[in-house]
C-alpha positions, 0 to 999 in steps of 0.5 A: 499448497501442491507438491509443484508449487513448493518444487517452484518455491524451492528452485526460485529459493535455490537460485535467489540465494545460491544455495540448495534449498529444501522445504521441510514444512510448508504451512499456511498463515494470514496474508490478506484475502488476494493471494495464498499466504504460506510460511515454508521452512527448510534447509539451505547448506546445512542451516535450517530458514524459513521465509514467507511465501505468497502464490496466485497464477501467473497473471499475477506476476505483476502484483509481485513485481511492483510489491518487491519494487515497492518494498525496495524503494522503502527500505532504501531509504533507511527510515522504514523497516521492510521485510527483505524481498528474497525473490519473486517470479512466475512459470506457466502456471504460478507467481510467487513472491518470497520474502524473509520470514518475520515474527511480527506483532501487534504495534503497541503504543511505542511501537506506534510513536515510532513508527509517526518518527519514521513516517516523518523522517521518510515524509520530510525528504523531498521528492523531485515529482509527484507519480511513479515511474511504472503503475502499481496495484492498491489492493487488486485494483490497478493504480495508474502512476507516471509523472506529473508536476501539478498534483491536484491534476494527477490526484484528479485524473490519476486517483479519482478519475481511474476509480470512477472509470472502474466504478463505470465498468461495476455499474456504480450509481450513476449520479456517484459517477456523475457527482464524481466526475465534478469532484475530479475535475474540481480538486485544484480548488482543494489547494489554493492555499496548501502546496503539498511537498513530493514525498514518498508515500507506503501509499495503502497504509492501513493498520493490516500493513504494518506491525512490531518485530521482536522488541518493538521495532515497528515494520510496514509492508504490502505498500502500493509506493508513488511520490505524492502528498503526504497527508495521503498517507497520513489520511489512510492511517486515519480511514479504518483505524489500527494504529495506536493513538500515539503514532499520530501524536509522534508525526505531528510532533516531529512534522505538523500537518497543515491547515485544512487537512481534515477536508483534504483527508476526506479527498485522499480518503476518497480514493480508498473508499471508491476502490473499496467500492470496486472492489466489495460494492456493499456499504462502500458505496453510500460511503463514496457517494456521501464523501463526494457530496460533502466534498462539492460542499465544501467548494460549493 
């Protein structure tokens, strides 16, 4: 990092917290493959801190802000542990978003159950609509929210048709856009049987967002938040595997997942999948393509 971005970091510090800060050690860590990770370490009024710090230019700004707003919204509801948003800003060149400084570790399995009990515990609590007030990103991919009383028409449109206007714009297969198309227009046929409840959602929880504290205590973060259905999230944890097999056993012991998810979590899974696709092309999209075409038929 350069000597002005840790000048920047240290006058967004100073001014968040009240107090002089001055970095005495910035060093990089692991922070996903977006933006640049740092740890910096210093003193503030005489005490030594250390918070987690991550940089990219300013056009990311964004990103931060709808991170920070996300995380917040989390730790609000006192059933989810969230790293504490220090603060987030831009100048002319960077954005930066600073955070407190966690030791984390992997989850091990009462870890994991503890973190199904507190999935669970934020599940249960209704919301009053499906959406977000303001979008969001998942991963680097824009994710368009608003408000919406009738969720398969915003899974459609919102979820899988945006992805398929992005894929239109990679040159993704046409017969998967095609294909997809059909499947967006079609996800009310998903839920004829199944009214889902508006909880709020991490909304990009993979195993990489989420991790223990000193003694266990599970930690989640890097959400992309919305109200919607809660075998989304529930789907997502299932996608790329890191979880220890106890976190599903403890929600579905605390909140049992409904009849017909296992074709639903192929739907919400699909969202991920496409962006991926977006995102790496690769591999992903033979993945998106098959979905979709086991999902068409299942409604025939």
């Amino acid at each position: 990092m350069s000597p002005r971005d840790a000048a920047a970091l240290e006058r967004s510090i100073a001014a968040a917290t009240g107090k002089p800060f001055a970095s005495r050690s910035v060093a990089p860590v692991g922070g996903g493959c977006i933006h640049t990770a740092v740890r910096i370490e210093g003193e503030s009024a005489g005490a030594r801190s250390a918070f987690f710090a991550k940089l990219n230019d300013a056009r990311h700004a964004p990103m931060f802000a709808a991170e920070a707003e996300g995380l917040a919204a989390l730790g609000e509801t006192g059933v989810l542990t969230v790293p504490r948003v220090v603060t987030h800003g831009r100048d002319d060149e960077r954005a930066w978003i600073v955070m407190e400084w966690l030791d984390l570790s992997p989850l091990d399995a009462a870890g994991g159950a503890a973190l199904g009990r507190s999935l669970a515990a934020l599940h249960r609590r209704p919301r009053g609509r499906f959406g977000w007030g303001t979008d969001n990103f998942i991963g680097a991919s824009p994710q368009v929210n608003g408000w919406s009383d009738d969720w398969p028409q915003f899974w459609g449109e919102r979820r899988l048709q945006c992805q398929l206007r992005l894929g239109a714009r990679n040159r993704l297969p046409s017969r998967l856009l095609e294909r997809g198309e059909r499947l967006a227009c079609d996800c009310a046929a998903f839920f004829r049987a199944y009214k889902p409840i508006a909880s709020l959602l991490h909304g990009d929880l993979w195993g990489g967002n989420a991790a223990a504290l000193a003694g266990g205590r599970p930690c989640v973060f890097d959400p992309a938040v919305y109200v919607g259905d809660r075998e989304a999230d529930i789907a997502m944890t299932e996608l790329f595997g890191g979880f220890p097999r106890g976190m599903a056993v403890a929600y579905g012991t605390e909140f049992p997942l409904d009849h017909g998810y296992t074709v639903r979590r192929e739907l919400y899974n699909l969202y991920h999948v496409l962006n991926h696709a977006n995102l790496f092309g690769g591999p992903y999209v033979a993945q998106a393509a098959a979905s979709v075409e086991r999902l068409l038929a299942e409604i025939g």
